[in-house]
PyMOL commands that place a pseudoatom at each C-alpha (Angstrom):
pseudoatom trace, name=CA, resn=UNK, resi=1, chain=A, elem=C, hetatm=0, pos=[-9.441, -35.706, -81.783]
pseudoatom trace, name=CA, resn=UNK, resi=2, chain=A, elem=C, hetatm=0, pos=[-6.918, -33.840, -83.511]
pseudoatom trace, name=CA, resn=UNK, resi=3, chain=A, elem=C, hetatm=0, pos=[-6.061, -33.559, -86.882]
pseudoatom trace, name=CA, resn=UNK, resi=4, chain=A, elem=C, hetatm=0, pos=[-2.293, -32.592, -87.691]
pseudoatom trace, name=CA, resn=UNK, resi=5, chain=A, elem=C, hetatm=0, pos=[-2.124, -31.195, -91.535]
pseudoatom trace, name=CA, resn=UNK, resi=6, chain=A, elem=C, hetatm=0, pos=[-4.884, -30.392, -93.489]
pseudoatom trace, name=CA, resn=UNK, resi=7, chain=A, elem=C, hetatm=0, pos=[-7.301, -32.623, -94.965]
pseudoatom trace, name=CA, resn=UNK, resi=8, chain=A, elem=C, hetatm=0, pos=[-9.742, -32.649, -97.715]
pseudoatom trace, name=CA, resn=UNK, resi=9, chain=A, elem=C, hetatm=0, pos=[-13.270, -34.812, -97.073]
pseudoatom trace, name=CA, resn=UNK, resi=10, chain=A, elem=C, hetatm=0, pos=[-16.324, -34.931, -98.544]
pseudoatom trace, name=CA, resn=UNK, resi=11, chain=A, elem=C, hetatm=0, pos=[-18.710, -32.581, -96.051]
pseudoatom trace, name=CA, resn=UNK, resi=12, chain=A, elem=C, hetatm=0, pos=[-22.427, -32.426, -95.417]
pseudoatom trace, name=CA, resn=UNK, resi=13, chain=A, elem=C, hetatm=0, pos=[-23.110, -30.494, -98.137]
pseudoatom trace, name=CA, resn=UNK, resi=14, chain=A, elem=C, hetatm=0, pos=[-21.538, -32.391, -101.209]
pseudoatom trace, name=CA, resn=UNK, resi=15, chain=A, elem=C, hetatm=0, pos=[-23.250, -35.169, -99.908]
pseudoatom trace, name=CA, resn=UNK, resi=16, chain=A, elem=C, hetatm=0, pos=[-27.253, -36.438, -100.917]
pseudoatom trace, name=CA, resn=UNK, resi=17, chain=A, elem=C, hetatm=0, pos=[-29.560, -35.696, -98.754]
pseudoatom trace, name=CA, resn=UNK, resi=18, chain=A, elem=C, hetatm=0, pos=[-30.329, -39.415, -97.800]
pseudoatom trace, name=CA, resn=UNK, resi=19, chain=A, elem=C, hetatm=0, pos=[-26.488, -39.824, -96.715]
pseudoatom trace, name=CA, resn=UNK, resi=20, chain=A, elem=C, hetatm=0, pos=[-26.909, -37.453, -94.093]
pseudoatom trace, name=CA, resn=UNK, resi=21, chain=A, elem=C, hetatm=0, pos=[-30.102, -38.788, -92.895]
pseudoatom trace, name=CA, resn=UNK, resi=22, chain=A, elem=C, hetatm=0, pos=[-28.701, -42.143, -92.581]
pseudoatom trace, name=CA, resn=UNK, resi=23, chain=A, elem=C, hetatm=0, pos=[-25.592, -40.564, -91.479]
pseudoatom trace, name=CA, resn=UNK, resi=24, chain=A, elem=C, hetatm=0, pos=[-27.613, -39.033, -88.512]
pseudoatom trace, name=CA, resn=UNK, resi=25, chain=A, elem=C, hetatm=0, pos=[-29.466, -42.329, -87.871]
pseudoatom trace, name=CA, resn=UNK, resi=26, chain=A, elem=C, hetatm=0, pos=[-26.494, -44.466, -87.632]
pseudoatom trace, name=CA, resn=UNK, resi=27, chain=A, elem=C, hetatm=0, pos=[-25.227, -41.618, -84.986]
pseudoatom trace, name=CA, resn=UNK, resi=28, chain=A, elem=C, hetatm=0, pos=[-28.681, -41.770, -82.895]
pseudoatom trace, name=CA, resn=UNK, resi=29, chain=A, elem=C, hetatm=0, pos=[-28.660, -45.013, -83.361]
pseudoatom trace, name=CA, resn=UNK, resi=30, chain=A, elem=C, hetatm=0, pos=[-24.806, -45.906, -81.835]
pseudoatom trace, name=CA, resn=UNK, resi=31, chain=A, elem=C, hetatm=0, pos=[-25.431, -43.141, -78.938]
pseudoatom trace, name=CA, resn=UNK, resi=32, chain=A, elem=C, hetatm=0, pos=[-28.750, -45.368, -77.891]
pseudoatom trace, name=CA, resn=UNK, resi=33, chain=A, elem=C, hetatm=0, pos=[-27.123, -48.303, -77.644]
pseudoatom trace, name=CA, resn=UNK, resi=34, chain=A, elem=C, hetatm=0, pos=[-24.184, -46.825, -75.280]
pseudoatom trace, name=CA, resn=UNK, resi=35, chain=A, elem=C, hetatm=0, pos=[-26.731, -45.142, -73.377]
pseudoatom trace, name=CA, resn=UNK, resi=36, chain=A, elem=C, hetatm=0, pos=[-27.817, -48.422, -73.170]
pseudoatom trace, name=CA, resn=UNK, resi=37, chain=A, elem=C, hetatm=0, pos=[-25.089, -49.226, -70.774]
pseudoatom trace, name=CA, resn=UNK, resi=38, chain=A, elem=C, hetatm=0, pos=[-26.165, -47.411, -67.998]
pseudoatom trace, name=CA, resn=UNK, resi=39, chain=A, elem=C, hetatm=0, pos=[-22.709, -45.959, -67.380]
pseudoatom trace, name=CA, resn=UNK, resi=40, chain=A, elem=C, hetatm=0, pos=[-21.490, -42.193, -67.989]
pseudoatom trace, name=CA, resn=UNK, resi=41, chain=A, elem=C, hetatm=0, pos=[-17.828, -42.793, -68.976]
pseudoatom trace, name=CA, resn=UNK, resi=42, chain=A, elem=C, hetatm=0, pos=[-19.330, -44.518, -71.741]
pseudoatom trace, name=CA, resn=UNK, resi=43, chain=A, elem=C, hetatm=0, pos=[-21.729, -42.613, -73.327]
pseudoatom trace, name=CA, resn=UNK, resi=44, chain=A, elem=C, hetatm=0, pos=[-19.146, -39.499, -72.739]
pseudoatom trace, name=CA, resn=UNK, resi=45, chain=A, elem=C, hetatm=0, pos=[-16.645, -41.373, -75.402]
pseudoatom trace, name=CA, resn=UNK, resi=46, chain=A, elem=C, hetatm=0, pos=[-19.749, -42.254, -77.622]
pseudoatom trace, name=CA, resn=UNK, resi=47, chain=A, elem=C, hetatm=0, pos=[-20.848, -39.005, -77.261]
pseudoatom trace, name=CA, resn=UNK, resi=48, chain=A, elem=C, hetatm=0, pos=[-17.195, -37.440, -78.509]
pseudoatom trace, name=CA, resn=UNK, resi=49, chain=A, elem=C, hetatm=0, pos=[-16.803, -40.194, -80.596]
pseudoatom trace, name=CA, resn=UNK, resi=50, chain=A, elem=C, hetatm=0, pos=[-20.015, -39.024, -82.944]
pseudoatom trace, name=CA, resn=UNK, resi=51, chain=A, elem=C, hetatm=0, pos=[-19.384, -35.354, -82.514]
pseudoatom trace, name=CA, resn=UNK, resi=52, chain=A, elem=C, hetatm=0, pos=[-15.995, -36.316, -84.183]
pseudoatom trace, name=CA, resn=UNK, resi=53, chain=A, elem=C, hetatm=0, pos=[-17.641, -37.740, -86.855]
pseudoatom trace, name=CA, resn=UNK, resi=54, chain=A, elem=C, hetatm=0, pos=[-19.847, -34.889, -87.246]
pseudoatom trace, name=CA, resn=UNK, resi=55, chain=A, elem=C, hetatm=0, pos=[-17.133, -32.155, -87.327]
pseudoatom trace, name=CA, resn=UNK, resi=56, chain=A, elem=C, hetatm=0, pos=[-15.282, -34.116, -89.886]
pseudoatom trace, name=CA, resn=UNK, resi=57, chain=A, elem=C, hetatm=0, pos=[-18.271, -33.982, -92.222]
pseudoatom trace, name=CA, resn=UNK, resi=58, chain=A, elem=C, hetatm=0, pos=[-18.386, -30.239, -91.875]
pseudoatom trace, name=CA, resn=UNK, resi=59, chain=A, elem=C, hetatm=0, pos=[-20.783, -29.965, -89.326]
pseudoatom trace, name=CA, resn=UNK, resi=60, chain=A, elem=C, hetatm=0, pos=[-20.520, -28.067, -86.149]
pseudoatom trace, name=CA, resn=UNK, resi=61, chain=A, elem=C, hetatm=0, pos=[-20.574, -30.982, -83.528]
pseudoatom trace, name=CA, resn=UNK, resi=62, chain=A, elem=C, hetatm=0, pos=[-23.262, -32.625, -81.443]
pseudoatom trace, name=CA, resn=UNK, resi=63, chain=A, elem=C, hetatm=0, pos=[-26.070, -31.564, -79.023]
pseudoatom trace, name=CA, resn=UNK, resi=64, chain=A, elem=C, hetatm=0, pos=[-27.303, -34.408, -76.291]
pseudoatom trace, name=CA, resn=UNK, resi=65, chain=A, elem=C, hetatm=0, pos=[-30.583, -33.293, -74.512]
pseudoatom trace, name=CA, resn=UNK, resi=66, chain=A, elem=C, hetatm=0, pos=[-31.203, -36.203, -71.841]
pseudoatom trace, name=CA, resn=UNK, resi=67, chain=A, elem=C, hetatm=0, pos=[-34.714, -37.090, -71.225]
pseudoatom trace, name=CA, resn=UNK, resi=68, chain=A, elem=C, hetatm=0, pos=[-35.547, -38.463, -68.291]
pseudoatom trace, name=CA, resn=UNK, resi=69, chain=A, elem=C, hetatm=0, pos=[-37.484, -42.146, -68.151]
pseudoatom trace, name=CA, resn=UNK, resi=70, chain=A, elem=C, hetatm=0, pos=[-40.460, -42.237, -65.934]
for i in range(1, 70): cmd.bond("trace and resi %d" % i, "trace and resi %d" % (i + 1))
show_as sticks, trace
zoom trace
């Protein structure tokens, strides 16, 4: 993503605690369902899609440790 101009958003830390927890949540929860899929190219453009969202609430981006099923 980029962002031409500046903009002002409400970050991580103006927001309640709870927000960010559901925030996060909502972000597992959307990257589990494309990993769901079964298919890379899709969980790639989840996977930028929430570290997007992140870094426009302030943060610094996402980390994705894969696990495997046995």
């Amino acid at each position: 993503m980029t962002l031409n101009g500046t903009i002002q958003t409400v970050g991580f830390k103006d927001m309640h605690q709870e927000q960010v927890e559901a925030l996060m949540l909502m972000t597992h929860a959307f990257l589990s369902l494309a990993d769901g899929y079964e298919d890379e190219d899709i969980f790639e453009q989840a996977k930028e899609i929430a570290e997007d969202v992140v870094i426009l609430f302030g943060g610094n981006g996402i980390e994705v440790k894969y696990e495997p099923i046995l």
